[in-house]
C-alpha positions in Angstrom: 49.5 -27.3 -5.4 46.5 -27.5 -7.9 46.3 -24.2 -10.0 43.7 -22.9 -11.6 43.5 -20.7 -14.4 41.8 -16.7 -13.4 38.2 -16.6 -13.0 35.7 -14.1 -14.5 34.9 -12.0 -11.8 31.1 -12.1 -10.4 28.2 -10.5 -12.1 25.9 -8.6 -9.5 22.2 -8.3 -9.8 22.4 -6.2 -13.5 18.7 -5.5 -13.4 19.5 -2.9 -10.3 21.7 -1.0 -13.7 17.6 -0.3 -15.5 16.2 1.3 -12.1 15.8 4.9 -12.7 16.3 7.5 -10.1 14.1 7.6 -7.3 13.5 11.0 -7.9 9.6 11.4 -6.8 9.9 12.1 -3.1 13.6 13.3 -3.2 13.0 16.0 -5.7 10.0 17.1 -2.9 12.7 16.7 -0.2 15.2 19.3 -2.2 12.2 21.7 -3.2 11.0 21.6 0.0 15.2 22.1 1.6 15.8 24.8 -0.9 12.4 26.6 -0.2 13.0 26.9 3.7 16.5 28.2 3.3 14.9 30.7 1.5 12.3 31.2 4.2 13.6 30.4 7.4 10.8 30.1 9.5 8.3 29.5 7.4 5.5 26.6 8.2 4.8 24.0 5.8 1.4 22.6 5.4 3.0 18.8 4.5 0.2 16.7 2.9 2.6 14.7 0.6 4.0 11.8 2.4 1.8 9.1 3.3 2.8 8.8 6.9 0.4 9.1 9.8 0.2 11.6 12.8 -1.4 10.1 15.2 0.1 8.1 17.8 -0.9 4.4 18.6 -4.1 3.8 20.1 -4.3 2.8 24.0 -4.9 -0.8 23.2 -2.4 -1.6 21.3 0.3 0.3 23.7 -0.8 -1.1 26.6 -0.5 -4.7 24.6 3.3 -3.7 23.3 4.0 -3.3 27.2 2.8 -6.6 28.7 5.1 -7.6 25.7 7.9 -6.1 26.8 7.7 -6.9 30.0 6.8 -10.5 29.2 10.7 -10.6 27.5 12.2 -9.8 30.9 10.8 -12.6 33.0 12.0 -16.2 32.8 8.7 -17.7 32.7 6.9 -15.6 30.1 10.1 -15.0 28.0 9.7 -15.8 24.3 12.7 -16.4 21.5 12.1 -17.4 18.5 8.6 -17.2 16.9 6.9 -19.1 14.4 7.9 -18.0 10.9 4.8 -17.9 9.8 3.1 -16.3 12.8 1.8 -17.1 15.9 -1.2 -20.2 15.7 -3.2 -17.4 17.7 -2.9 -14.3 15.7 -3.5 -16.2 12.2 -6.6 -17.7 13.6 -7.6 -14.3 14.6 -6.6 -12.6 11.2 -8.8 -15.4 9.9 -11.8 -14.8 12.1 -11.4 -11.0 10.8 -11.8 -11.8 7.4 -14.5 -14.2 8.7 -16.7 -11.3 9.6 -17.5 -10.1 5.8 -18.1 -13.9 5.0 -14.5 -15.1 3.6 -13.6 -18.5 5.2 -9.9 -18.5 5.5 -8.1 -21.6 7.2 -5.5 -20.0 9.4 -3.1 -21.6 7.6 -3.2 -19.2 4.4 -2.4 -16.6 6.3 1.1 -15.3 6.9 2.8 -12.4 9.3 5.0 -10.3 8.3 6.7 -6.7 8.7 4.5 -4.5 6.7 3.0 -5.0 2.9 6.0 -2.6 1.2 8.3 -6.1 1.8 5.8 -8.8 1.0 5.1 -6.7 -2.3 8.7 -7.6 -3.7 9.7 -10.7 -1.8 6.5 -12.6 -2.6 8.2 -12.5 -6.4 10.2 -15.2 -5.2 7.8 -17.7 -5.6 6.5 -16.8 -8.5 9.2 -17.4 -10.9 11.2 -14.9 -13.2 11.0 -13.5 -16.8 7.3 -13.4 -16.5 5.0 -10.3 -17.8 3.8 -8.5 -14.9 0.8 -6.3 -15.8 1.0 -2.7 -13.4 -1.8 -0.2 -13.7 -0.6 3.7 -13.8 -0.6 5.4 -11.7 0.8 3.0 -9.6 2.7 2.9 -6.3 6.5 3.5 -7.9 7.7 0.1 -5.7 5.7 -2.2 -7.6 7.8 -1.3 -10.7 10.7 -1.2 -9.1 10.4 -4.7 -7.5 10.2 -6.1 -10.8 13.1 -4.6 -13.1 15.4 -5.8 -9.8 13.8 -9.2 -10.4 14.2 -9.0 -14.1 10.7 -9.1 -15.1 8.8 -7.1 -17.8 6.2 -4.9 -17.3 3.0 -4.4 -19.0 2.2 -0.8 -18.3 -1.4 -0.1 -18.6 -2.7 3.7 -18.0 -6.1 4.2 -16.5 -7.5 7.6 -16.7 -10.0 9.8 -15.4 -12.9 8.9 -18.2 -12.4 5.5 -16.7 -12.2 6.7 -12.8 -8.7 5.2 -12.7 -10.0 2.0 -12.3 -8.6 0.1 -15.7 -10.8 -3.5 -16.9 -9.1 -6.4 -18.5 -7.6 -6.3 -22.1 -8.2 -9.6 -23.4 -5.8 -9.1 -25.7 -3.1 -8.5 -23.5 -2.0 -11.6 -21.3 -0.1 -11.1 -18.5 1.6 -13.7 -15.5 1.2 -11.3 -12.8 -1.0 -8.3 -12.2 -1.2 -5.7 -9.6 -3.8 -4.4 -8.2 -4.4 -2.0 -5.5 -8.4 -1.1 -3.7 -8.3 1.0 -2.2 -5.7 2.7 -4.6 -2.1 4.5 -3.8 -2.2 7.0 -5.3 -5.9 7.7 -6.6 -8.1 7.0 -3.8 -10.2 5.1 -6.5 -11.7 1.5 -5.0 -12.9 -1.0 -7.4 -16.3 -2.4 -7.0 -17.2 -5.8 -7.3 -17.8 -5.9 -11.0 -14.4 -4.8 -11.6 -13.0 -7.1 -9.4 -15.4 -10.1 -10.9 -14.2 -9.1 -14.3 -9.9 -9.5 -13.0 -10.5 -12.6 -11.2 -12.5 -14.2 -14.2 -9.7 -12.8 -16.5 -7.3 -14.3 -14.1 -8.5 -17.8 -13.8 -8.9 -17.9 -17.5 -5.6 -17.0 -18.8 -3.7 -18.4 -15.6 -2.3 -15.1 -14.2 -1.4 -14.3 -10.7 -3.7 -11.0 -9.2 -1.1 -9.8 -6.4 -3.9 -7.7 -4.4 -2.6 -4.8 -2.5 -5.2 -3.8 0.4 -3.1 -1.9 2.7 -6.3 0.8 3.2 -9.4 -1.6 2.9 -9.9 -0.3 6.4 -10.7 3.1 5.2 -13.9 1.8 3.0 -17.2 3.1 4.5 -19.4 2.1 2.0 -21.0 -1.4 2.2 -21.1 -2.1 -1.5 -17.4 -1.8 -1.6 -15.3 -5.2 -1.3 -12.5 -4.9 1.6 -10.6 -8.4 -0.1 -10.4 -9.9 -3.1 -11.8 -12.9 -1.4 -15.3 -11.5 -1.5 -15.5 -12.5 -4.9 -15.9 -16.2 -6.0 -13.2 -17.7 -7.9 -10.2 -15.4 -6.1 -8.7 -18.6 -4.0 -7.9 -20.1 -7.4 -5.7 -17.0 -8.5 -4.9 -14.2 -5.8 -2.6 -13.6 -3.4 -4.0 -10.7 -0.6 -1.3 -8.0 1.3 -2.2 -6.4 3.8 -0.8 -4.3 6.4 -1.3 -2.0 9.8 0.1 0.8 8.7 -2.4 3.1 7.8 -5.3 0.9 9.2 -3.5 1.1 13.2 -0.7 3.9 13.0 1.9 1.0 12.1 4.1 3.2 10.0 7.0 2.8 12.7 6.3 0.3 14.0 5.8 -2.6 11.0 3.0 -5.4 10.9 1.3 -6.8 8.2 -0.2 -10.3 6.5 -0.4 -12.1 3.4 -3.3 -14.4 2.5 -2.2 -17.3 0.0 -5.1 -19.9 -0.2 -4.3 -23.6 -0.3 -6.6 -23.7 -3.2 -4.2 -21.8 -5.1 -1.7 -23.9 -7.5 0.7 -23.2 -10.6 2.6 -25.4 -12.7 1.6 -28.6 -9.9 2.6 -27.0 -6.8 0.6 -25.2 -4.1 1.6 -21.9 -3.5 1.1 -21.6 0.0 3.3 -24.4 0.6 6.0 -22.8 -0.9 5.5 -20.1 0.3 6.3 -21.6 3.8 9.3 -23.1 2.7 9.9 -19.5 1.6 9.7 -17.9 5.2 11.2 -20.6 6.8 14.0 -20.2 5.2 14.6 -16.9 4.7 13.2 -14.6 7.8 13.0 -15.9 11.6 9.3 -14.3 11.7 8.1 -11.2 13.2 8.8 -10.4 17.2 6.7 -11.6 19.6 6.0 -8.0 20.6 5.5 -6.8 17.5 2.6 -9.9 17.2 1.2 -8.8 20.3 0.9 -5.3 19.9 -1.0 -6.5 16.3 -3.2 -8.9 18.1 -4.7 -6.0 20.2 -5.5 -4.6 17.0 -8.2 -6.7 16.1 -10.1 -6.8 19.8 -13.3 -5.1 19.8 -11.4 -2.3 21.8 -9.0 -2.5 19.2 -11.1 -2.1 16.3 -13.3 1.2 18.1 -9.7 2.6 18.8 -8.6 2.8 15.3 -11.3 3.8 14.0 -11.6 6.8 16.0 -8.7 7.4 14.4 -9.5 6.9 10.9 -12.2 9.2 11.4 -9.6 12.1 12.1 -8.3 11.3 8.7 -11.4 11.1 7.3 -12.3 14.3 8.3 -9.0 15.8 7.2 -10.1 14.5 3.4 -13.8 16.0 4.2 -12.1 19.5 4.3 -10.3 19.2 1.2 -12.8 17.5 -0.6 -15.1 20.7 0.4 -12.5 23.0 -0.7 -12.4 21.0 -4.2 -16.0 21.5 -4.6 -15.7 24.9 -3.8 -13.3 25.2 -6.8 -15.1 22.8 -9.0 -12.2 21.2 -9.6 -12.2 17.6 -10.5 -10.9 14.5 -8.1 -11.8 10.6 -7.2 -10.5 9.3 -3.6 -11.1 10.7 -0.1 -14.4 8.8 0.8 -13.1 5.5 0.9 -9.0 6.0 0.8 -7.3 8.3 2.6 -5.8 10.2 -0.6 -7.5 12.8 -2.8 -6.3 12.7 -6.7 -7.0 15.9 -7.9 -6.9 16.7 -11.5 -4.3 20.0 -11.6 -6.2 23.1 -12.8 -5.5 25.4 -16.2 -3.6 22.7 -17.9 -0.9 23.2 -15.1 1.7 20.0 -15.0 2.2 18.4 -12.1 5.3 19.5 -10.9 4.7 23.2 -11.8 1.4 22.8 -9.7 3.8 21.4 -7.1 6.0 24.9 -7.3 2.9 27.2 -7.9 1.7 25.8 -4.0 4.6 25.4 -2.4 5.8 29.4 -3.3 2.2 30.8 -2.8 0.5 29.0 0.2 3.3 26.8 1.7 1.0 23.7 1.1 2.7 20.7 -0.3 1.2 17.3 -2.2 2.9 15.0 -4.1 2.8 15.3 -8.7 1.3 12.5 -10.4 3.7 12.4 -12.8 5.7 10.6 -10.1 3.6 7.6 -10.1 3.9 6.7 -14.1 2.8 8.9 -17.2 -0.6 8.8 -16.6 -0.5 10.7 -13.5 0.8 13.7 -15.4 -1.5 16.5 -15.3 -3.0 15.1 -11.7 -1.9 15.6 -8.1 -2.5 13.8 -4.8 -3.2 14.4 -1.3 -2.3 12.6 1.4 -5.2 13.0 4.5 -3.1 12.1 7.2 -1.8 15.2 8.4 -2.5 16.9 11.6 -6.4 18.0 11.1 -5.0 22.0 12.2 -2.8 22.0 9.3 -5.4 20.5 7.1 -8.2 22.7 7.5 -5.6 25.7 6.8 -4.5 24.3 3.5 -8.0 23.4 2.4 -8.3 27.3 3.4 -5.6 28.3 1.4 -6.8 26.3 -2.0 -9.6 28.1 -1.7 -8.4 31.5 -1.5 -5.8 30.8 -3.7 -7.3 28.8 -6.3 -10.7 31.0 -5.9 -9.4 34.3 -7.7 
């Protein structure tokens, strides 16, 4: 028998070794523990989390059960789905985009299960060591995503003199660049200027714009773009997320899509191509119920569904933007996002601000400082709480906050 002489043993993933601690939202859940055990009893006014409260709208059940029961007869059974999605519902994705004038073959778009995935696993396509520009504050994944994938980051703070809404530093060049309208955690949206000066700073120094528009359905003004694909010149370097999470109640139940033009190429190869290789290869697509249920989504019933809805939350952030203005206090979001950014008051840091509300008035948000340095010194609020306990806390700023 052929011997061999001992192997070194495998080398895992070492990038996973420079992730720090997620300690954002479990630092909230042990204040939070700690506090009730305290305080047994006691009701919390959550507006921290960015998870919804209200249920699925009557469209979209109702389509989830002709699903369901379409699985348990022989004749309307389905397997296996198309990796990419069903012909049907990227045609209608397509047509949605079609109704603020961007022409999208339904061929650049892709399903999927929600944007948080398509965030990190749309990395595989676009090669490794490159310089991936993130703008603070910044949803914390997008960071993460890339240490694991052994990238560096380009951190570059916005700030409230610049409405959190940072513009190109032609003196910085970057592979990759994240940006997210309307913005997790600041509520800012960047208008079409901003966006004209990215994609032309995109297409001239070759970079990637990864466009994160998991809330463009909370935009209510018309100036505002909903996709990067408003402006001229994105098919030749963006990549759009989206996702039903926020837009339909999704949270649970996970939908979303990804728009990679044909028009888009690097290094001599078309993106969207590989990124169907990508899928094909490494998911076996999203459930045919799942597809359904997002289908119903964009009917006309649909639509007026969720957007009852979205009004709910909208007036939730129309109460605490009324108690900020009460206080004078400074803030961006809530118009056209459903989060509030609030700039902490008498020089408080953000996690003492966290403290000072959670031990006086039971209300609890989430610190800026948890989304990157530049969010030190700011807080958000989430608007998708119930609208009972939302009117409370805006109640209990006030009084408390008002002294």
């Amino acid at each position: 028998m052929e011997t061999y002489g001992k192997r070194d043993s495998m080398t895992p993933n070492m990038n996973y070794s420079r992730l720090k601690d997620s300690y954002l939202f479990y630092n909230i859940a042990q204040k939070t523990k700690t506090y009730l055990a305290e305080h047994p009893g006691t009701h919390l006014y959550r507006m921290g989390i960015g998870d919804v409260s209200l249920p699925l709208c009557r469209t979209v059940i109702d389509a989830l059960h002709h699903a369901v029961n379409d699985q348990a007869v022989q004749e309307s059974f389905h397997g296996y789905m198309p990796e990419c999605g069903a012909p049907e519902l990227r045609t209608t994705i397509a047509a949605y985009y079609a109704r603020r004038g961007v022409q999208l073959a339904p061929e650049d778009v892709f399903v999927s299960s929600g944007a948080s995935d398509e965030l990190g696993d749309i990395l595989d396509i676009l090669g490794r060591d490159q310089r991936v520009l993130i703008m603070e504050p910044a949803y914390p994944a997008y960071v993460d995503a890339n240490i694991i994938a052994g990238n560096e980051i380009i951190h570059a703070a916005s700030s409230r003199e610049d409405g959190f809404l940072a513009l190109p530093d032609p003196s910085v060049h970057a592979d990759i660049i994240y940006i997210c309208s309307p913005n997790n955690p600041t509520g800012a949206v960047f208008s079409r200027a901003h966006l004209r000066a990215w994609v032309d700073y995109a297409n001239k120094t070759d970079a990637i714009i990864l466009f994160d528009a998991a809330y463009e359905a909370f935009i209510e003004d018309a100036e505002i773009p909903h996709s990067i694909f408003e402006i001229e010149g994105a098919k030749t370097c963006a990549i759009e997320i989206c996702s039903l999470s926020k837009t339909a109640g999704f949270t649970g139940t996970r939908f979303g899509y990804t728009v990679i033009p044909q028009e888009l190429m690097r290094g001599g190869l078309a993106l969207n191509a590989m990124w169907v290789r990508n899928r094909t290869t490494k998911t076996n697509g999203v459930s045919y119920i799942l597809q359904k249920g997002a289908a119903a989504v964009f009917t006309e019933e649909g639509q007026n569904e969720i957007h009852e809805n979205i009004r709910v939350y909208k007036k939730n952030a129309a109460h605490l933007m009324a108690a900020l203005d009460t206080l004078g206090i400074w803030y961006c979001g809530g118009k056209n996002a459903p989060y509030i950014w609030m700039q902490c008051p008498k020089n408080m840091g953000s996690w003492a601000f966290f403290d000072y509300l959670l031990h006086e008035i039971q209300v609890i948000g989430t610190p800026g400082e948890g989304f990157g340095s530049a969010g030190e010194g700011y807080f958000r609020f989430s608007t998708f709480g119930s609208p009972e306990d939302t009117e409370e806390a805006a109640r209990r700023l006030v009084a408390l906050l008002g002294k």
